[in-house]
KOLTIFI-340927 format. One record per atom (N, C-alpha, C, O): y, x, z; atom name. Coordinates in steps of 0.05 Angstrom, whole numbers, plus 5000, padded with zeros to 4 digits. Layout:
! KOLTIFI-340927
<torba py="Y" px="X" pz="Z" at="CA"/>
...
//
This chain:
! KOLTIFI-340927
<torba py="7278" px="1870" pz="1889" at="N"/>
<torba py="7306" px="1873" pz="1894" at="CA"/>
<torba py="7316" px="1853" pz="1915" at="C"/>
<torba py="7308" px="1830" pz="1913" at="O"/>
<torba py="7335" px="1861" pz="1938" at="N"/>
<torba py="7337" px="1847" pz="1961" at="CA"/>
<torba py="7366" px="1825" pz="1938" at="C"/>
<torba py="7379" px="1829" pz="1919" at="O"/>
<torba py="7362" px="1804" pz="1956" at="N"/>
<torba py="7376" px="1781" pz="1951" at="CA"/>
<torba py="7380" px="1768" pz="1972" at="C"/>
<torba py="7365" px="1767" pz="1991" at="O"/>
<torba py="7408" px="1753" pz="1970" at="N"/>
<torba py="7418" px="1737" pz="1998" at="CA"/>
<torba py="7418" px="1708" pz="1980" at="C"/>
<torba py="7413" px="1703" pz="1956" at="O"/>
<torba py="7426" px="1689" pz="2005" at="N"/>
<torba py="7427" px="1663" pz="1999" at="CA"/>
<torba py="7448" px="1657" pz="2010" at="C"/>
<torba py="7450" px="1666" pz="2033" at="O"/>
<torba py="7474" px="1640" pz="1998" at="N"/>
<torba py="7489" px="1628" pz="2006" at="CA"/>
<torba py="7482" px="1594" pz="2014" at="C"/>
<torba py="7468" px="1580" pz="1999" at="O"/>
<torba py="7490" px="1586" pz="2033" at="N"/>
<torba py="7494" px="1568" pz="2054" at="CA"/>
<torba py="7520" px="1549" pz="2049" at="C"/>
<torba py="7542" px="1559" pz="2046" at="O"/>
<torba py="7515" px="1523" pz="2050" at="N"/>
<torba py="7545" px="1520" pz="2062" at="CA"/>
<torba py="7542" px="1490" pz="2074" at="C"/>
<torba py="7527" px="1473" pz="2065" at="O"/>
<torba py="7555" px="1486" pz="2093" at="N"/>
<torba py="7557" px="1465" pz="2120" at="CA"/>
<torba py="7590" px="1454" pz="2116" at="C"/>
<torba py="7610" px="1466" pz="2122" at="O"/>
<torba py="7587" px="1422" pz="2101" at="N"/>
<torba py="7616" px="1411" pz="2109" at="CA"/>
<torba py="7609" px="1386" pz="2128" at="C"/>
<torba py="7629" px="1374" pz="2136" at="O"/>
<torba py="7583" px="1375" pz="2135" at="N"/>
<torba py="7580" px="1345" pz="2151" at="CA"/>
<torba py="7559" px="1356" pz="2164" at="C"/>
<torba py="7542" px="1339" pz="2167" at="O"/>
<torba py="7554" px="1378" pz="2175" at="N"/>
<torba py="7522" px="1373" pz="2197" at="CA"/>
<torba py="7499" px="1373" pz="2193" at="C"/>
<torba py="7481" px="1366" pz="2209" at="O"/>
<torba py="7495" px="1385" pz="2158" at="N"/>
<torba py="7477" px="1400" pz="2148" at="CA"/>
<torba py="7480" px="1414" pz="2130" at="C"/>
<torba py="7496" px="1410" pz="2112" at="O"/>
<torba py="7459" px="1440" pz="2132" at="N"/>
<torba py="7462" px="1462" pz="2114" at="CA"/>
<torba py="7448" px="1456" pz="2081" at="C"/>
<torba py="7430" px="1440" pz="2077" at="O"/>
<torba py="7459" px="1470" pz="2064" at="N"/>
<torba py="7452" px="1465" pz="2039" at="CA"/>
<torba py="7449" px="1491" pz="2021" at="C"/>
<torba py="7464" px="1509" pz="2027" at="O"/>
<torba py="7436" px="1493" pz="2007" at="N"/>
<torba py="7435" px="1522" pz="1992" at="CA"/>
<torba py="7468" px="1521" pz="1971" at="C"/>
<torba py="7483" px="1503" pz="1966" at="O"/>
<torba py="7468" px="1539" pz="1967" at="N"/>
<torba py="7489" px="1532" pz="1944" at="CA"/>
<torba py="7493" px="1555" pz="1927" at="C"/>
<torba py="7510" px="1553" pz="1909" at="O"/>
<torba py="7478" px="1583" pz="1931" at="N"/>
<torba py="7475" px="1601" pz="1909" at="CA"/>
<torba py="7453" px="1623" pz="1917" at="C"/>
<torba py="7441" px="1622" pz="1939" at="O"/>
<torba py="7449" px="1640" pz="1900" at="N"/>
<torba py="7437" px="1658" pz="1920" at="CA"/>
<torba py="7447" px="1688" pz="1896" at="C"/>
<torba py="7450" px="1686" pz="1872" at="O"/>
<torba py="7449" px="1714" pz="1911" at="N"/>
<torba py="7459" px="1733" pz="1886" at="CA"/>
<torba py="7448" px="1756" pz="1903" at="C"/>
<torba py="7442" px="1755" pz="1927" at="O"/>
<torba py="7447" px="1779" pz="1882" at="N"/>
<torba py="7434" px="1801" pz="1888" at="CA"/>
<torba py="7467" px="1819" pz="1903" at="C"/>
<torba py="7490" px="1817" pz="1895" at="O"/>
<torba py="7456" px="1833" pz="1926" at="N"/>
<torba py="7476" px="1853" pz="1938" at="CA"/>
<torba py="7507" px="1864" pz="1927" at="C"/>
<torba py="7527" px="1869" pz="1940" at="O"/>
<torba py="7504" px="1865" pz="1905" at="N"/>
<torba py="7530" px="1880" pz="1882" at="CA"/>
<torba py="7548" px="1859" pz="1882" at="C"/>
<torba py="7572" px="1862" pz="1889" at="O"/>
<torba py="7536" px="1833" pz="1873" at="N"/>
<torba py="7551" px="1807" pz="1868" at="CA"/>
<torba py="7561" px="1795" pz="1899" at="C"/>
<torba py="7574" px="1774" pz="1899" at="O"/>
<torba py="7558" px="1803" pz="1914" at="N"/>
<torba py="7575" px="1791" pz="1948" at="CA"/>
<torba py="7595" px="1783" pz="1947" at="C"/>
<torba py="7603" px="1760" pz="1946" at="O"/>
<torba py="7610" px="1812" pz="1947" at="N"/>
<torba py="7637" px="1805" pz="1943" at="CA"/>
<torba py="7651" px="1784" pz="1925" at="C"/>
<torba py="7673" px="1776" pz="1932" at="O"/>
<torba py="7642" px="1778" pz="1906" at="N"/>
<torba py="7648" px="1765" pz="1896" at="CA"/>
<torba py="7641" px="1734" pz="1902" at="C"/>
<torba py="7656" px="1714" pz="1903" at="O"/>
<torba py="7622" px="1737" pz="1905" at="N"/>
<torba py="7611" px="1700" pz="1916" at="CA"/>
<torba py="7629" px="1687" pz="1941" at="C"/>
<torba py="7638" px="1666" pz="1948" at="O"/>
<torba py="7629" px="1721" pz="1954" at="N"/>
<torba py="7646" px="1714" pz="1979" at="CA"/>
<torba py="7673" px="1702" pz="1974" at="C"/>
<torba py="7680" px="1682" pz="1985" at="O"/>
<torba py="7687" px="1715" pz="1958" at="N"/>
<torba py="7703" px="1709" pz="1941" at="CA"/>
<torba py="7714" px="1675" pz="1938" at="C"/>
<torba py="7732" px="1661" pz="1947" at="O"/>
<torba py="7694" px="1673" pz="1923" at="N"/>
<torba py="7692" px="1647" pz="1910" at="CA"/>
<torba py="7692" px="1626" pz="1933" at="C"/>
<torba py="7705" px="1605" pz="1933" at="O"/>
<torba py="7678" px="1635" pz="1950" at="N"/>
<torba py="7675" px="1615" pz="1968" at="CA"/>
<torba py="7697" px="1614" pz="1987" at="C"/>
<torba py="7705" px="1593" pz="1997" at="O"/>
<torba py="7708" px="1648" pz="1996" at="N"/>
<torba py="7741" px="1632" pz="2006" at="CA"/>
<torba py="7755" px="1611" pz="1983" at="C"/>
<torba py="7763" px="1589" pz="1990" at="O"/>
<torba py="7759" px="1619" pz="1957" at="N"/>
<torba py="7783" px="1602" pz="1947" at="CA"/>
<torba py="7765" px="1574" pz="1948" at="C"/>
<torba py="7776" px="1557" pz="1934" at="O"/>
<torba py="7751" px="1568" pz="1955" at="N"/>
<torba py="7738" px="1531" pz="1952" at="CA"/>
<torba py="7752" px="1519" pz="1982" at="C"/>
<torba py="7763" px="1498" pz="1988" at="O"/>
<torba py="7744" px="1546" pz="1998" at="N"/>
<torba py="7759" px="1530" pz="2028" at="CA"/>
<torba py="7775" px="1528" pz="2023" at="C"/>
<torba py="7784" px="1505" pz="2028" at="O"/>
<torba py="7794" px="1546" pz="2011" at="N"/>
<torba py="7826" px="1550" pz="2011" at="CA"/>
<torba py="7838" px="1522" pz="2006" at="C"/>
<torba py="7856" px="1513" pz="2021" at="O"/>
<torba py="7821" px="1501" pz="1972" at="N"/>
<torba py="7838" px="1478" pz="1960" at="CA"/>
<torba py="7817" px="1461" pz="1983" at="C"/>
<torba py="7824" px="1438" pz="1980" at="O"/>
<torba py="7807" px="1461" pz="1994" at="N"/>
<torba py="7806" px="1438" pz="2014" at="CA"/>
<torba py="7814" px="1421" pz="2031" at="C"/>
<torba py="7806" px="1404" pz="2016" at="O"/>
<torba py="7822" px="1410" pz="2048" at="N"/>
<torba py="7834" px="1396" pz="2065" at="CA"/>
<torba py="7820" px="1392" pz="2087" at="C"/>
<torba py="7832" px="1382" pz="2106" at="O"/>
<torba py="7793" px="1399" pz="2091" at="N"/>
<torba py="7774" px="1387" pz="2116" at="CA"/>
<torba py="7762" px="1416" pz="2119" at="C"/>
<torba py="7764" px="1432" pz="2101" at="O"/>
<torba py="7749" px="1423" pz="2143" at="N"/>
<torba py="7734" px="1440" pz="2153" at="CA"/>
<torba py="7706" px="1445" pz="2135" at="C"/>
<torba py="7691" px="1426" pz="2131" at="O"/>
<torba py="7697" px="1474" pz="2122" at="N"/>
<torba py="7681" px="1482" pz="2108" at="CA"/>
<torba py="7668" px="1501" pz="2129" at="C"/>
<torba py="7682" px="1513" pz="2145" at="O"/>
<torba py="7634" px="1506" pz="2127" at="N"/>
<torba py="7628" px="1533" pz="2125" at="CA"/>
<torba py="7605" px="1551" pz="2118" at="C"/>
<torba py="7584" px="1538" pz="2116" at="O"/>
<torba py="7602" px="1575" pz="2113" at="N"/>
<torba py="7590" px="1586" pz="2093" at="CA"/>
<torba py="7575" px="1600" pz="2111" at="C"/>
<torba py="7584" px="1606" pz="2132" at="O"/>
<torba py="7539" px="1608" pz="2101" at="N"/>
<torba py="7533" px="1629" pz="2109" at="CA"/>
<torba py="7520" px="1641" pz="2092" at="C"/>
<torba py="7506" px="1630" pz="2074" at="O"/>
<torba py="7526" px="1670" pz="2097" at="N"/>
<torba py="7501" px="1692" pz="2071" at="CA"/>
<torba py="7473" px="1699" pz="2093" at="C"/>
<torba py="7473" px="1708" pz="2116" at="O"/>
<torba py="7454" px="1693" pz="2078" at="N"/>
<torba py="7423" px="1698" pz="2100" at="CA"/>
<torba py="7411" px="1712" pz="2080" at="C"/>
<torba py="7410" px="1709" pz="2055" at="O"/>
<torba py="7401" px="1733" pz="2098" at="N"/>
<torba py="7386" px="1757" pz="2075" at="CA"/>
<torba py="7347" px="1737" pz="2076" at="C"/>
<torba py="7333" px="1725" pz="2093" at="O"/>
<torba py="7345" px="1746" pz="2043" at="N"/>
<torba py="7327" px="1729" pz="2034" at="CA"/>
<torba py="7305" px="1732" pz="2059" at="C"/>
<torba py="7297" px="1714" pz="2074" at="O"/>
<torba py="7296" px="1770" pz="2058" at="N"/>
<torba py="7280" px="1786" pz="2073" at="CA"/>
<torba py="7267" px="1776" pz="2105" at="C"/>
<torba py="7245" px="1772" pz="2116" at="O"/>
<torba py="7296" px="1776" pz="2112" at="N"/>
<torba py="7294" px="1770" pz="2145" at="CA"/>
<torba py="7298" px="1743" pz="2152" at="C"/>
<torba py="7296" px="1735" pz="2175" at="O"/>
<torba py="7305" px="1727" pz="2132" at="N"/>
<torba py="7322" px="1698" pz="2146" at="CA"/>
<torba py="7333" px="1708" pz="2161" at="C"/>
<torba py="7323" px="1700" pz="2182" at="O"/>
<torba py="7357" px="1728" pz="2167" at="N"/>
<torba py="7375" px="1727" pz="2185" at="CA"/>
<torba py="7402" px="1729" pz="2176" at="C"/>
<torba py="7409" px="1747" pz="2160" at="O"/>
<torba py="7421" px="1706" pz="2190" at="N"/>
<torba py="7448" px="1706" pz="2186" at="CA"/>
<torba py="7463" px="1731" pz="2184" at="C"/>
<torba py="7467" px="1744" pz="2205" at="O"/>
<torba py="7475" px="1742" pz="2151" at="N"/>
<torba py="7481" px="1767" pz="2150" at="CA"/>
<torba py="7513" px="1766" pz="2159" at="C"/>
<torba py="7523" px="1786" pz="2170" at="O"/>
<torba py="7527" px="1749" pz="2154" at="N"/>
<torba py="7557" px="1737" pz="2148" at="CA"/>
<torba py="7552" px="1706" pz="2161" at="C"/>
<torba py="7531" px="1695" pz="2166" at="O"/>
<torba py="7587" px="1695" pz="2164" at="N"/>
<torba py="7589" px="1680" pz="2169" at="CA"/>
<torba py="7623" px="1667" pz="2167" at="C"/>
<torba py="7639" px="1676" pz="2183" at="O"/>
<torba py="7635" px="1644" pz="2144" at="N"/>
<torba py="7653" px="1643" pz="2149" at="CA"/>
<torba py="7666" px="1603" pz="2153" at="C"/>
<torba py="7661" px="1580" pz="2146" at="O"/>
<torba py="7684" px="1617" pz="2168" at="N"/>
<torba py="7700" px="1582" pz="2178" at="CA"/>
<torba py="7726" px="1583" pz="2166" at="C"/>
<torba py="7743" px="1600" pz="2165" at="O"/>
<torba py="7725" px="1560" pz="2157" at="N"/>
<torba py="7755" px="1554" pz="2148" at="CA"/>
<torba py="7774" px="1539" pz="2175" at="C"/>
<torba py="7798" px="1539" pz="2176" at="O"/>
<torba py="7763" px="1532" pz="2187" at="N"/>
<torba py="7772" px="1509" pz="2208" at="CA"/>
<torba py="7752" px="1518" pz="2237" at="C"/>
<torba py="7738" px="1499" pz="2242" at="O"/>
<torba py="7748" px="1534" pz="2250" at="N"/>
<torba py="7733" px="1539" pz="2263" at="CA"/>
<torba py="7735" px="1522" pz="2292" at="C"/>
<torba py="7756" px="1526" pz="2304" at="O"/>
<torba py="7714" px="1502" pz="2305" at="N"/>
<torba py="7713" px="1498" pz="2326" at="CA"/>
<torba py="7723" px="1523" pz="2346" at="C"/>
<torba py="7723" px="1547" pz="2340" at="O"/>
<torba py="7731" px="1512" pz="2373" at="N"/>
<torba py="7744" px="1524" pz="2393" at="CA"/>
<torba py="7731" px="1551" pz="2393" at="C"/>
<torba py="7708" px="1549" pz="2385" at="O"/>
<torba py="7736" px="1577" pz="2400" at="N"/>
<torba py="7721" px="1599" pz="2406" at="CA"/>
<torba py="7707" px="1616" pz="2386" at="C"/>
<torba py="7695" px="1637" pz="2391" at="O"/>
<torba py="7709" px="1605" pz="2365" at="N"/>
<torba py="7689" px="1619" pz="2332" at="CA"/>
<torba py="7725" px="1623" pz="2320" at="C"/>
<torba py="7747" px="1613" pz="2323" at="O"/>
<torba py="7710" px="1647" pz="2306" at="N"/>
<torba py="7728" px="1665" pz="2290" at="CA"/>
<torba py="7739" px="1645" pz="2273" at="C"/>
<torba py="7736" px="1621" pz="2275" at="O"/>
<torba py="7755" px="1658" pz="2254" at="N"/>
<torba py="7764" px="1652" pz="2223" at="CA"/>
<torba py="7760" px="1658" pz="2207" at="C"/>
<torba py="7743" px="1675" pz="2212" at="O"/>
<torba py="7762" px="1659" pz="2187" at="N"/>
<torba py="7745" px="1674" pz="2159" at="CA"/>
<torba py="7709" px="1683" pz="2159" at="C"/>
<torba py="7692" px="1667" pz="2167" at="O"/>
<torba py="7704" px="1712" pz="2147" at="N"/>
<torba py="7675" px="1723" pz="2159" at="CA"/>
<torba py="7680" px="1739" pz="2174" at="C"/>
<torba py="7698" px="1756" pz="2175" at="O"/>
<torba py="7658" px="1731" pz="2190" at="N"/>
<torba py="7641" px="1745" pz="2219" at="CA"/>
<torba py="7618" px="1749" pz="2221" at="C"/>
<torba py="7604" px="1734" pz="2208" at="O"/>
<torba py="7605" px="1770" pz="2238" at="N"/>
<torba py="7580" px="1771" pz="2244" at="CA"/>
<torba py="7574" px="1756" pz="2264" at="C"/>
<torba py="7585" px="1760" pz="2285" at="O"/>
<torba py="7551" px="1730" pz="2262" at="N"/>
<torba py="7549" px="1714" pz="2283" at="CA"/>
<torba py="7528" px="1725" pz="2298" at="C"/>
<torba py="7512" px="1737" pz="2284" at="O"/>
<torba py="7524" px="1724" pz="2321" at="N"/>
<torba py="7512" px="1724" pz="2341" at="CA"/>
<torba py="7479" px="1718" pz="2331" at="C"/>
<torba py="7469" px="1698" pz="2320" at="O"/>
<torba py="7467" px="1746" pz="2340" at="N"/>
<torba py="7440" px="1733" pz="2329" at="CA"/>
<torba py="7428" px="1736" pz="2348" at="C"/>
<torba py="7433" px="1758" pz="2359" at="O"/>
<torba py="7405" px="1715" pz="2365" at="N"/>
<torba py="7387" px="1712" pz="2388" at="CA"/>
<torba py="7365" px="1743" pz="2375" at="C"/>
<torba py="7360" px="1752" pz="2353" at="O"/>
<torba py="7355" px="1751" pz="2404" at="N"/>
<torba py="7337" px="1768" pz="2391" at="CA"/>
<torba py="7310" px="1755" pz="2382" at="C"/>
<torba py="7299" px="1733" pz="2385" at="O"/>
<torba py="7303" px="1784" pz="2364" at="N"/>
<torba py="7274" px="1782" pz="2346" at="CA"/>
<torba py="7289" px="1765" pz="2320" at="C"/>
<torba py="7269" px="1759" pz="2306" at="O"/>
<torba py="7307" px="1757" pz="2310" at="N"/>
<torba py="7322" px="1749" pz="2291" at="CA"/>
<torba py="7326" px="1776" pz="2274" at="C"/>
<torba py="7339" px="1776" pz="2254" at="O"/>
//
């Protein structure tokens, strides 16, 4: 059964912080806007499918210059 991994980056490294099967997304996704929401400092999340290691989602609470807001599909180099 395919499974993603949640990500999350608040100082300049990544950290695991859940991982859930396809059904459950929305919801994690969920969860993880309202954590940015009570924050005060720049958060951000990524979902990476177990399969490919490739960035499936992507979201910023505080986004440096030129990156979206919320989730996005980031930019994947090819063969990713």
């Amino acid at each position: 059964m395919p499974r993603y991994q949640i990500k999350v980056n608040v100082s300049g490294s990544w950290a695991n912080l859940c991982s859930c099967p396809p059904d459950r997304l929305d919801a994690v996704k969920a969860a993880c806007e309202q954590l940015a929401f009570a924050l005060d400092h720049g958060i951000v999340f990524r979902v990476i499918a177990f399969q490919t290691e490739a960035v499936v989602l992507q979201f910023n609470n505080k986004p440096r210059r030129g990156e979206p807001h919320g989730w996005y599909v980031p930019y994947q180099p090819c063969g990713r």
